[in-house]
N, C-alpha and C positions, 0 to 999 in steps of 0.2 A: 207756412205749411209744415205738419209735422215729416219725419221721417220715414217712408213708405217701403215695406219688405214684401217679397213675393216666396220666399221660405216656408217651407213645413215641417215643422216638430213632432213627436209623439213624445207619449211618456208614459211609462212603464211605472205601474205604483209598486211594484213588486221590490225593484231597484232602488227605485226613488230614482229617477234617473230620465233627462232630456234626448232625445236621438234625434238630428235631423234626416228627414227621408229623403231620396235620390228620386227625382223627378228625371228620372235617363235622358241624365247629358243634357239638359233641356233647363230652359224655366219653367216654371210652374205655372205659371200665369205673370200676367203683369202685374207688378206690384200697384198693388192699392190699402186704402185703407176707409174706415164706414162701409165695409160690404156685408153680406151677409151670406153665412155657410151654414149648413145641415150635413150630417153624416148618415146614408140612408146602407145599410150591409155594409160592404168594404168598400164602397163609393164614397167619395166628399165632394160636395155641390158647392160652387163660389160663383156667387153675382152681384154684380154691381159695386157698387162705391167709388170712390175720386182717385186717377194717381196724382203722380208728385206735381202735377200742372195745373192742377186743381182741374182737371175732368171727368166729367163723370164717365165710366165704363159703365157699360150695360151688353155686354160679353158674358156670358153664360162659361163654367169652366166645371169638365167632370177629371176627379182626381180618381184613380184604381188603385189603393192600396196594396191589393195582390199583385196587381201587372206590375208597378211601381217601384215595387220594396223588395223584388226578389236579388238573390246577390247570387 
């Protein structure tokens, strides 16, 4: 099995530049990996794929960019 993250990035082309976002204090989901996301406004949609146990998740995950990222 590969190595499974539950981390989120952006990037800034502006910078050229990686930022991870702050899922408050929280994980973000459980890490998987073969899942599939969509960005719909400032929402990110993740469902499904395997984690590190080779299982499949089928857990629906809504990410808030605004709620999320404010400092």
């Amino acid at each position: 099995m590969r190595e499974t993250f539950n981390d989120i990035w952006t990037y800034n082309i502006l910078n050229n530049e990686f930022k991870q976002l702050n899922a408050g204090n929280k994980l973000a989901c459980e890490a998987r990996k073969d899942h599939t996301m969509a960005i719909v406004g400032y929402h990110l949609f993740v469902y499904g794929g395997i984690n590190c146990r080779g299982t499949f998740i089928e857990d629906p995950v809504l990410f808030n960019f605004c709620k999320n990222n404010r400092k």
